[in-house]
C-alpha positions as YAML, in Angstrom:
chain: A
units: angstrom
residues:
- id: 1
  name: UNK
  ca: [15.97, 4.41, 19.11]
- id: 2
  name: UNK
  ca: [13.93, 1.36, 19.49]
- id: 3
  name: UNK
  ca: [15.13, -2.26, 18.14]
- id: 4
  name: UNK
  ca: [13.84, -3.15, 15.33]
- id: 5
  name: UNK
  ca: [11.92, -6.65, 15.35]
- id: 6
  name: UNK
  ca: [12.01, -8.50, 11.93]
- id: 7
  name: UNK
  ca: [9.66, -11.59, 11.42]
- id: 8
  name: UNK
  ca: [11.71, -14.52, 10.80]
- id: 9
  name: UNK
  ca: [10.00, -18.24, 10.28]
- id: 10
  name: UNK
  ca: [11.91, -21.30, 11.31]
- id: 11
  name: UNK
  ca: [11.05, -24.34, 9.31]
- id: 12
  name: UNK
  ca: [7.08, -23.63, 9.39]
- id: 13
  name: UNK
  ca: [6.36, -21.44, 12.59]
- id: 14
  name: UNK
  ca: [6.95, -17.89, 12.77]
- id: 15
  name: UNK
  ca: [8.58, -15.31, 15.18]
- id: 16
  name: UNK
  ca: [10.66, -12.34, 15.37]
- id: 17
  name: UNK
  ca: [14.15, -11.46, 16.25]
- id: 18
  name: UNK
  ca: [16.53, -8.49, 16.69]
- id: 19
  name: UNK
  ca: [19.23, -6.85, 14.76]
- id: 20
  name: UNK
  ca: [21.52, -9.39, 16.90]
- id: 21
  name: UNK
  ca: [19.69, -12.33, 15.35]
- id: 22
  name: UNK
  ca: [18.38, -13.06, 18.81]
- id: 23
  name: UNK
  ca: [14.70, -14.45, 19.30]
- id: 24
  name: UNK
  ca: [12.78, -11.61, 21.04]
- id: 25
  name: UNK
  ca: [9.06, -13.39, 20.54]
- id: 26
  name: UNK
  ca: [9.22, -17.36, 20.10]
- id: 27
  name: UNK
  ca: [8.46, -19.28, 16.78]
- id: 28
  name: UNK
  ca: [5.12, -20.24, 18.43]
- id: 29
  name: UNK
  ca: [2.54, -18.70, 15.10]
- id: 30
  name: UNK
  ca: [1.62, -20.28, 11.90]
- id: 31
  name: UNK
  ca: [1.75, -16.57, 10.49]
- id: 32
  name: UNK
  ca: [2.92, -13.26, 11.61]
- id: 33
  name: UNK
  ca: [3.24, -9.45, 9.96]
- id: 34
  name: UNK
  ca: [5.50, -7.32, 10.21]
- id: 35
  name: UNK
  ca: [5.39, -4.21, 13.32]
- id: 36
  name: UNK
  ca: [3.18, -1.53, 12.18]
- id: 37
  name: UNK
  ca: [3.74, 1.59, 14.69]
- id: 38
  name: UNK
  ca: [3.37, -0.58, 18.11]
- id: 39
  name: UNK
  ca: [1.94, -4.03, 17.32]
- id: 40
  name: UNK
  ca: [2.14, -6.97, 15.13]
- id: 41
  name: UNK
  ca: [-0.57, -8.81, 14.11]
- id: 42
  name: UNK
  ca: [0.47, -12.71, 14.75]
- id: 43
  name: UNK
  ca: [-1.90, -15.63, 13.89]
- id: 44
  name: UNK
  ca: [-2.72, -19.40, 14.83]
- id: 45
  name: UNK
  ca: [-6.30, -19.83, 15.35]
- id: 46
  name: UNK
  ca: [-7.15, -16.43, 14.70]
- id: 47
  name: UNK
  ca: [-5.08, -13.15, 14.36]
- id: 48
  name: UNK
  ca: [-4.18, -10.81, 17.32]
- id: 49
  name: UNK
  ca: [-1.93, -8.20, 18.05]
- id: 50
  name: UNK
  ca: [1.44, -8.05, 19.96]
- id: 51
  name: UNK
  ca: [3.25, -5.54, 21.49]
- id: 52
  name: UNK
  ca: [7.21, -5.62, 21.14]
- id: 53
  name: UNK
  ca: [7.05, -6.67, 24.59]
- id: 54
  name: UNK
  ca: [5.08, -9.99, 23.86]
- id: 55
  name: UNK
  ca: [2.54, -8.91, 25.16]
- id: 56
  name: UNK
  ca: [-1.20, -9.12, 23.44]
- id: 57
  name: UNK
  ca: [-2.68, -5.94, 22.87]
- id: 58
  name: UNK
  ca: [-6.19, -7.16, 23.86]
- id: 59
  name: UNK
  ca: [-7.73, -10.81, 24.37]
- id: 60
  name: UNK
  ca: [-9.90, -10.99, 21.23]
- id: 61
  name: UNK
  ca: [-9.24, -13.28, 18.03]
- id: 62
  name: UNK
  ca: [-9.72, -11.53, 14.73]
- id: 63
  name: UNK
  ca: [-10.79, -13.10, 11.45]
- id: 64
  name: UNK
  ca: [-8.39, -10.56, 9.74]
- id: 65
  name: UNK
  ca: [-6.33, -8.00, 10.73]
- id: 66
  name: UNK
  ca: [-4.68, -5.55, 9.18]
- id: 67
  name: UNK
  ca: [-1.97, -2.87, 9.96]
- id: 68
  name: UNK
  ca: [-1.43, 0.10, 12.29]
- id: 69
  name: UNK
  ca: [-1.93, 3.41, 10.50]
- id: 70
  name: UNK
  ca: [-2.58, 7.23, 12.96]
- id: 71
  name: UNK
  ca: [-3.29, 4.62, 15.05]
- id: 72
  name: UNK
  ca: [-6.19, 2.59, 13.63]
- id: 73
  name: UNK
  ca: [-6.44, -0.69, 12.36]
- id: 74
  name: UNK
  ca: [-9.39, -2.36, 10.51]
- id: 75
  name: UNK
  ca: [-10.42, -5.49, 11.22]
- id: 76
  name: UNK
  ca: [-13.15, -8.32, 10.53]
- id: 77
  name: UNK
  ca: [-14.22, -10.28, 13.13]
- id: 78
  name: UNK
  ca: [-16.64, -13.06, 13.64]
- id: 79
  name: UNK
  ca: [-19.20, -11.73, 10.65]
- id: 80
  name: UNK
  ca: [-16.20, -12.26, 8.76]
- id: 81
  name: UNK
  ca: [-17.69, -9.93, 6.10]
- id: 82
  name: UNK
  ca: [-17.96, -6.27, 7.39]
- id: 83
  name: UNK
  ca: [-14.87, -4.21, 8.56]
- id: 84
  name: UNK
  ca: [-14.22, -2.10, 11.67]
- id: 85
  name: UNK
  ca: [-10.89, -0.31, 13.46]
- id: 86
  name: UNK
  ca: [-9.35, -0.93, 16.61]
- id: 87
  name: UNK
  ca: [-7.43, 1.95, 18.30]
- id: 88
  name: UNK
  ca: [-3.81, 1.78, 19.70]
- id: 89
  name: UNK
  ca: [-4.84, -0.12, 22.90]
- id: 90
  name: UNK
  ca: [-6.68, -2.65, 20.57]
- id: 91
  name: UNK
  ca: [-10.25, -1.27, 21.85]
- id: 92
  name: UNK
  ca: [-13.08, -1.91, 18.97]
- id: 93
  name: UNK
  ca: [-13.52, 2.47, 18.71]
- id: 94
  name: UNK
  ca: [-15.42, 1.76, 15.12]
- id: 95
  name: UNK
  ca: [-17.99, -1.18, 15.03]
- id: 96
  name: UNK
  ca: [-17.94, -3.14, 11.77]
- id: 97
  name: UNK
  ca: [-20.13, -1.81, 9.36]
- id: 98
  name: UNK
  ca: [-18.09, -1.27, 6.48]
- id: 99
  name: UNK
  ca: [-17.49, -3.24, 2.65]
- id: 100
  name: UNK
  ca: [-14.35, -2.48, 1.99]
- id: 101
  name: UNK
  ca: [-11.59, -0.24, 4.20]
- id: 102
  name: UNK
  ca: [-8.57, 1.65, 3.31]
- id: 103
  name: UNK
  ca: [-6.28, 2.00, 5.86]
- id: 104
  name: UNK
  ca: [-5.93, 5.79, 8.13]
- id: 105
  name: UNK
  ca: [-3.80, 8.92, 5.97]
- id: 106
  name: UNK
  ca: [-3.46, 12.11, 7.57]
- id: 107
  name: UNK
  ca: [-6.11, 11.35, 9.97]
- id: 108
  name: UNK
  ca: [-8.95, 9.87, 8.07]
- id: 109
  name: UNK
  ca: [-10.07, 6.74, 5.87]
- id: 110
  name: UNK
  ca: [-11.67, 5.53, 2.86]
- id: 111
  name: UNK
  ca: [-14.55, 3.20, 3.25]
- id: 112
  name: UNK
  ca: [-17.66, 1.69, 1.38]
- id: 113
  name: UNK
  ca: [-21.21, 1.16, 2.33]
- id: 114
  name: UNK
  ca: [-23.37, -0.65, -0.16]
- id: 115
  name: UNK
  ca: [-20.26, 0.01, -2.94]
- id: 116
  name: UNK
  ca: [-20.61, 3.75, -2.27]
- id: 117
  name: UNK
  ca: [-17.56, 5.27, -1.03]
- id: 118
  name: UNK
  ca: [-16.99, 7.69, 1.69]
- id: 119
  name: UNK
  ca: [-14.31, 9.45, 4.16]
- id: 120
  name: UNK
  ca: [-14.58, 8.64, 7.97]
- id: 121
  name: UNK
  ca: [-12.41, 10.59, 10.50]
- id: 122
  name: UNK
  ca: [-10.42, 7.93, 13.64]
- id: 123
  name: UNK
  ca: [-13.65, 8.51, 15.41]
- id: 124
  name: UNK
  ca: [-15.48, 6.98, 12.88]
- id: 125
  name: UNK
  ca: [-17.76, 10.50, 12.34]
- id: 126
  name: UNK
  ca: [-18.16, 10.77, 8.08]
- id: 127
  name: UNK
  ca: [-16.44, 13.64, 6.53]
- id: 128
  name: UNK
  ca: [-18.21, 12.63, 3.25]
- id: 129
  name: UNK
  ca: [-21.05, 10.35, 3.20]
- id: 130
  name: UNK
  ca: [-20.96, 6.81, 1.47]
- id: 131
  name: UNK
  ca: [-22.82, 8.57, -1.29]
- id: 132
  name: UNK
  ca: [-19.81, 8.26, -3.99]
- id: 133
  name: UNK
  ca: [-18.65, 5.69, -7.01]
- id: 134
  name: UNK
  ca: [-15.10, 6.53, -6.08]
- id: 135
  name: UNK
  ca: [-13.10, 8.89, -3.86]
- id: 136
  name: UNK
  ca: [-9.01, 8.89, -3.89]
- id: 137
  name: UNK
  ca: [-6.81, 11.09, -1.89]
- id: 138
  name: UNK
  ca: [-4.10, 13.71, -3.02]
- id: 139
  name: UNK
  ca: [-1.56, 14.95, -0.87]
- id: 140
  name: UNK
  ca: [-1.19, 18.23, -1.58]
- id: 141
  name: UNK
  ca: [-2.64, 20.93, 0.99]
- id: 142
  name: UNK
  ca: [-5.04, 22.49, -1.62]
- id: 143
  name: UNK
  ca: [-6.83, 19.34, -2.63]
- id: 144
  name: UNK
  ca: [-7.86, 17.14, -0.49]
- id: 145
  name: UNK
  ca: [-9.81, 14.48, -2.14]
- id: 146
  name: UNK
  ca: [-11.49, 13.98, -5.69]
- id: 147
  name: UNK
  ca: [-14.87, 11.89, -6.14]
- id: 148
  name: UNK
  ca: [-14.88, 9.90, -9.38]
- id: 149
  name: UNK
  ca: [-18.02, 9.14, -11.56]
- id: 150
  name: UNK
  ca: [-18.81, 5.84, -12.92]
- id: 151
  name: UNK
  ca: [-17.96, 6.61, -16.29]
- id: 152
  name: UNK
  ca: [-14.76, 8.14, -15.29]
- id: 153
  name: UNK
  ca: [-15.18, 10.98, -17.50]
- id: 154
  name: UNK
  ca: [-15.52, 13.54, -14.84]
- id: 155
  name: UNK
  ca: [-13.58, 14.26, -11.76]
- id: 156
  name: UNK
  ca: [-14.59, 16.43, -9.34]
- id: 157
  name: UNK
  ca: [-11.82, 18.09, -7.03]
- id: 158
  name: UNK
  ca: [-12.67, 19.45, -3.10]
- id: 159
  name: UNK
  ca: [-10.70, 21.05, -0.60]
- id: 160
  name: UNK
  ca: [-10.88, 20.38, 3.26]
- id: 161
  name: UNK
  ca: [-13.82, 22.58, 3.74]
- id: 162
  name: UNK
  ca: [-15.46, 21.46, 0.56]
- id: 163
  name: UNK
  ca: [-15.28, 25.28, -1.23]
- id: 164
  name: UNK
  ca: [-12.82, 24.60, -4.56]
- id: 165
  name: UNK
  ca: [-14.04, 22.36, -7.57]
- id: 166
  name: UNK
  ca: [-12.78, 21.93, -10.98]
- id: 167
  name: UNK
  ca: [-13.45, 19.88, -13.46]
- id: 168
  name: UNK
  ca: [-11.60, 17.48, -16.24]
- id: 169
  name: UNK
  ca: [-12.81, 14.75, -18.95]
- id: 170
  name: UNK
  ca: [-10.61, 12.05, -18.48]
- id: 171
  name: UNK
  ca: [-10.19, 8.42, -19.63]
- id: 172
  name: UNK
  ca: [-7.59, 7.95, -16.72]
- id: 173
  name: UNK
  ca: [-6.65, 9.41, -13.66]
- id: 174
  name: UNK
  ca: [-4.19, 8.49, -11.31]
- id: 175
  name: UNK
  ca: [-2.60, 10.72, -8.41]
- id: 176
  name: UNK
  ca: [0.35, 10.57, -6.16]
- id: 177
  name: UNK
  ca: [2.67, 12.89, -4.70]
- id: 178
  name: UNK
  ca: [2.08, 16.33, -5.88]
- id: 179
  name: UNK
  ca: [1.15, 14.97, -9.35]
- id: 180
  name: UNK
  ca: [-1.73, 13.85, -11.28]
- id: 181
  name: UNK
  ca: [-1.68, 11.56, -14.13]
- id: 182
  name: UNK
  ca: [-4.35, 11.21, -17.02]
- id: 183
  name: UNK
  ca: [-4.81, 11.12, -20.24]
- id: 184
  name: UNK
  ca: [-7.37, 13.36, -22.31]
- id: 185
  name: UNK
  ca: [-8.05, 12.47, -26.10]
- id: 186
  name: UNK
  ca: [-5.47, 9.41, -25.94]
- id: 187
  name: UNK
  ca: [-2.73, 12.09, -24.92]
- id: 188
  name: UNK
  ca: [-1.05, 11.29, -21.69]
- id: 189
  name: UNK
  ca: [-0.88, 14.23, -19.39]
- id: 190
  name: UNK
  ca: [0.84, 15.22, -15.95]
- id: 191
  name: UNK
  ca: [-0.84, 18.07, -14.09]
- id: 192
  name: UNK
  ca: [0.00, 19.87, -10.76]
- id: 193
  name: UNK
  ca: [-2.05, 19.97, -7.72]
- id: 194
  name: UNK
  ca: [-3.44, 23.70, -8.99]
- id: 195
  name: UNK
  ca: [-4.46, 22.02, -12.27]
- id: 196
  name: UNK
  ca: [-1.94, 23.58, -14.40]
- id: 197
  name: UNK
  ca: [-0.71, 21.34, -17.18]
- id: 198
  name: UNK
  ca: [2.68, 20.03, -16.30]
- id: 199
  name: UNK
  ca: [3.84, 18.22, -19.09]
- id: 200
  name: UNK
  ca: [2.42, 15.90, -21.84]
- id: 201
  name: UNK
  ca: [4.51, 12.83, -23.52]
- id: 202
  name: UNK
  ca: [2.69, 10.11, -25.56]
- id: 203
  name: UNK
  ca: [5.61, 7.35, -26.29]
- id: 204
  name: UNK
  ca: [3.92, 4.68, -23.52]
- id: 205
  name: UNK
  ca: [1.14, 2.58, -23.41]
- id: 206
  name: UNK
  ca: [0.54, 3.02, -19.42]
- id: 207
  name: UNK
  ca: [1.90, 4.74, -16.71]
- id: 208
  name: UNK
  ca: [1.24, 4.08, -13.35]
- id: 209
  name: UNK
  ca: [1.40, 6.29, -10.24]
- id: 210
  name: UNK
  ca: [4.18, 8.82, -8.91]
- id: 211
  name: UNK
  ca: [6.26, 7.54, -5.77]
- id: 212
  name: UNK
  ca: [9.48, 8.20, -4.87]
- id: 213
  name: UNK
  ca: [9.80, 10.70, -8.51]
- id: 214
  name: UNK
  ca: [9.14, 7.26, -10.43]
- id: 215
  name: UNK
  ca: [6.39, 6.42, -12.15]
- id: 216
  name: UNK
  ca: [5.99, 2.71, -14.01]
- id: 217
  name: UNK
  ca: [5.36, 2.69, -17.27]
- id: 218
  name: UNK
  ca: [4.34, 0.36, -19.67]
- id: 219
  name: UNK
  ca: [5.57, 0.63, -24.09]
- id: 220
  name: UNK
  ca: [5.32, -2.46, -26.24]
- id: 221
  name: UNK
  ca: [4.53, -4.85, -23.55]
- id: 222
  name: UNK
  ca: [7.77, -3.97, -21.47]
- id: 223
  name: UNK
  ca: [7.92, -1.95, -18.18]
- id: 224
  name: UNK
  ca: [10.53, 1.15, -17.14]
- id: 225
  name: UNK
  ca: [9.69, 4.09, -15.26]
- id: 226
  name: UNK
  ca: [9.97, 7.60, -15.84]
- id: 227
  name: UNK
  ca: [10.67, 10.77, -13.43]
- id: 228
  name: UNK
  ca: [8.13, 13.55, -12.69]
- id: 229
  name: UNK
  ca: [9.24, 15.64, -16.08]
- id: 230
  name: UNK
  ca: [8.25, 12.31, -18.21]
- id: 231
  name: UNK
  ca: [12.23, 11.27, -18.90]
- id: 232
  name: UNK
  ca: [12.83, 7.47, -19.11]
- id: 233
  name: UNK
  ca: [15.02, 7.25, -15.88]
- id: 234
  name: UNK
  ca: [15.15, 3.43, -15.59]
- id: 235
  name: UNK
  ca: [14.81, 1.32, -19.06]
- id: 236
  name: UNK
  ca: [11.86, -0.84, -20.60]
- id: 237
  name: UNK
  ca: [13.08, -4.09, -19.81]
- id: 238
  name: UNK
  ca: [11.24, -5.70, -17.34]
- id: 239
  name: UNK
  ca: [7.99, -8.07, -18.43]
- id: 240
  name: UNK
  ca: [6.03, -6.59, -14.93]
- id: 241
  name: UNK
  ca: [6.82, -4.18, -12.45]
- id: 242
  name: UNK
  ca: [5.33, -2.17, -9.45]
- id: 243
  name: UNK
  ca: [4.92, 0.73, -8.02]
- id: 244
  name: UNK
  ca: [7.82, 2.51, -6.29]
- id: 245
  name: UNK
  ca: [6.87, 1.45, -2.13]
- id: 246
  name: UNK
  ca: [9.41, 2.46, 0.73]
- id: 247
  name: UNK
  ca: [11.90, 3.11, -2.00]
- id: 248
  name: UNK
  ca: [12.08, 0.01, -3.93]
- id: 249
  name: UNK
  ca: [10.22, -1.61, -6.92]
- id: 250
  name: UNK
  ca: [8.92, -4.91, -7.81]
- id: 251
  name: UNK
  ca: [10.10, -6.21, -11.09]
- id: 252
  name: UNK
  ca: [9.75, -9.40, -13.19]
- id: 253
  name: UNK
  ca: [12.03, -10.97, -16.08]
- id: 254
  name: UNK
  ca: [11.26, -12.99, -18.95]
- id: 255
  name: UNK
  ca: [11.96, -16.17, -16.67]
- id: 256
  name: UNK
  ca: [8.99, -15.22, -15.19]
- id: 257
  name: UNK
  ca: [10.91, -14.51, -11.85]
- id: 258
  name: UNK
  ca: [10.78, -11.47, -9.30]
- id: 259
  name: UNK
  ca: [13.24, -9.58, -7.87]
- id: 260
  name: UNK
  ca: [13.47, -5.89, -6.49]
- id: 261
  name: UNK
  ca: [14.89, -2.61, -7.71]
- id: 262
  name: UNK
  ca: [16.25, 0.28, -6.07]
- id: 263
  name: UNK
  ca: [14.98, 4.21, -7.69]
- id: 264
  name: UNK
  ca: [18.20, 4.52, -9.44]
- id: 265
  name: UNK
  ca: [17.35, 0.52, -11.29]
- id: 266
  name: UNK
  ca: [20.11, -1.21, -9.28]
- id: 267
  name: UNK
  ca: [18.75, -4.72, -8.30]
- id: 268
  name: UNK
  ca: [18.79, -5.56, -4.42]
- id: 269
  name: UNK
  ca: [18.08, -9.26, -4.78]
- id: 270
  name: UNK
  ca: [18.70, -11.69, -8.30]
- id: 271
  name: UNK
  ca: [15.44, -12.85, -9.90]
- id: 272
  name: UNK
  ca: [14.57, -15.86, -8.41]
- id: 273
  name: UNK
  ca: [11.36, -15.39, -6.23]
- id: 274
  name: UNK
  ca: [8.17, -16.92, -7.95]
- id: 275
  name: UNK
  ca: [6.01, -14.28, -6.66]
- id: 276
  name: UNK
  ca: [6.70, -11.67, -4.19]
- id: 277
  name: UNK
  ca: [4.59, -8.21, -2.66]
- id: 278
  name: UNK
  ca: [5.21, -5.16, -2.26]
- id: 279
  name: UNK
  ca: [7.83, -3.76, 1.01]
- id: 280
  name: UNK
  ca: [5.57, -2.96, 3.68]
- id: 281
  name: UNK
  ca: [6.98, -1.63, 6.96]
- id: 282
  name: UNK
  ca: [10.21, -2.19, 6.08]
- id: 283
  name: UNK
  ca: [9.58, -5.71, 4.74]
- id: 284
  name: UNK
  ca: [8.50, -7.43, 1.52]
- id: 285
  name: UNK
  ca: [6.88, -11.14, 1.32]
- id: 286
  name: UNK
  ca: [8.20, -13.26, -0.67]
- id: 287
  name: UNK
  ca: [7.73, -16.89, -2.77]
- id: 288
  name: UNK
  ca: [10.47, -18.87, -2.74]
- id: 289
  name: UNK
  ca: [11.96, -21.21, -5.24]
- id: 290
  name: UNK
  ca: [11.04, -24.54, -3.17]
- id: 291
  name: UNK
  ca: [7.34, -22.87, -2.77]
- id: 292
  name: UNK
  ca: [7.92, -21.58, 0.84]
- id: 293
  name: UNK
  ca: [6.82, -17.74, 1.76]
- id: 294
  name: UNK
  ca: [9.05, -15.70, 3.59]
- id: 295
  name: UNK
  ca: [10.13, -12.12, 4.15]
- id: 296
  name: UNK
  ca: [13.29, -10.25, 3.08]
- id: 297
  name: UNK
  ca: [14.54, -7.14, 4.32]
- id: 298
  name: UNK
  ca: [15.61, -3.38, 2.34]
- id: 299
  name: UNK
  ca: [19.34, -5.41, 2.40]
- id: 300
  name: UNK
  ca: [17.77, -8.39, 0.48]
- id: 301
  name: UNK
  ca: [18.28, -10.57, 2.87]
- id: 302
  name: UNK
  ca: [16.25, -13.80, 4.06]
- id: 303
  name: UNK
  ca: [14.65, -13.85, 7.03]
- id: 304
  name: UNK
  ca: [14.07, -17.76, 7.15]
- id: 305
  name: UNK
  ca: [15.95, -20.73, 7.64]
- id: 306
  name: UNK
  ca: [14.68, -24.37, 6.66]
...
């Protein structure tokens, strides 16, 4: 197994270090991210990519870059406007020519052309033209993506080859996992990815997307989360919360501080960030109490030191 490299900052330049808490790259960068597959995008100037090895992954300077995912990464480069990807050996395989990006799942991407949305494959070839208001991806084997209309009131499922479709009104749809989430005629709704009705509950104001078997929910302007068969599983009693990501939650108090969650509610850190993100590769950014951002690990702890 390979070491794992966390980002740590020292006073205000950043680096990375092993499980051992020994430097592996130097605090030499005003900004780093954490390793995504092979590289880490690191920034002074501009943003570039590392290896683990400390090694750059090509000589070009990037206005933005973003993370490793099947092996692509989008970036924006001197237009500073349109988006392209780089492949694993940081070569420019898609030019920039996109609005807006998603990053690669299961081998292809989301991206927008004149706000029309599309799928491209890592070659950059479309698997659905840019022709679309909206286009989200479902996991399950049988559907592959849904198009959304700009109205929202009908969805429009297709499989890989493009030969299923059905059809629902909808005020709201959300998808994740195996599970969609909507609401039709103010009724919330859970169906599966067949389109057979799952369950129905109405007590909640919101619900957000399945991940990890949790879904946020919102009743009387507090948040909780529920499991896949609509049971409260962790309590309304949070002001804000997020989405389930990597297997923890962000959630805020009525101090108006952050803190994170496990799926069975138990807290990992105490609620004293003033604003924090989401864990991404196996670390979450957060703002400290003195104003300083940092990053703390799935243990909670700091990775910074003043």
């Amino acid at each position: 197994m390979e070491p794992i490299l966390k980002p740590y900052r020292q006073k205000n330049k950043w680096g990375f270090i092993n499980e051992n808490l020994e430097v592996v790259i130097p605090f030499n960068y005003e900004k780093v991210k954490p390793f995504s597959e092979e590289a880490a995008a690191v920034r002074n100037e501009n943003w570039t990519f590392l290896t683990k090895f400390n090694e750059p992954l090509n000589s070009m300077g990037y206005y933005e870059l973003n993370d490793f995912s099947c092996c692509r990464a989008s970036f924006r480069g001197k237009s500073k406007i349109s988006f392209g990807f780089l492949n694993e050996q940081g070569k420019e395989i898609i030019s920039e020519q996109f609005d807006r990006v998603f990053p690669f799942k299961h081998n292809f991407a989301f991206v927008s052309k004149n706000l029309k949305w599309g799928v491209i494959d890592k070659d950059g070839d479309f698997l659905i033209r840019c022709i679309h208001e909206g286009i989200i991806h479902h996991p399950s084997q049988t559907i592959k993506w849904y198009n959304t209309f700009p109205s929202w009131e009908e969805v429009k499922f297709l499989t890989a080859n493009s030969d299923f479709e059905m059809f629902y009104k909808s005020e709201i749809l959300k998808v994740s996992e195996d599970i969609l989430h909507g609401k039709i005629e103010s009724n919330n709704y859970l169906i599966d990815e067949f389109g057979n009705l799952k369950t129905q509950y109405f007590d909640f104001d919101y619900g957000g997307k399945f991940h990890f078997g949790r879904a946020l929910i919102k009743r009387n302007n507090t948040v909780g989360f529920v499991d896949v068969t609509g049971e409260l599983v962790i309590p309304n009693i949070y002001k804000e919360g997020s989405d389930f990501q990597e297997g923890f939650a962000l959630v805020k108090d009525n101090n108006e501080l952050y803190g994170y969650i496990d799926i069975t509610g138990n807290l990992i850190t105490d609620f004293k960030y003033k604003h924090a993100e989401r864990f991404k590769n196996g670390f979450a950014e957060v703002k400290s109490e003195n104003g300083v951002w940092g990053y703390i690990d799935k243990q909670g702890k700091e990775l910074w030191e003043e």
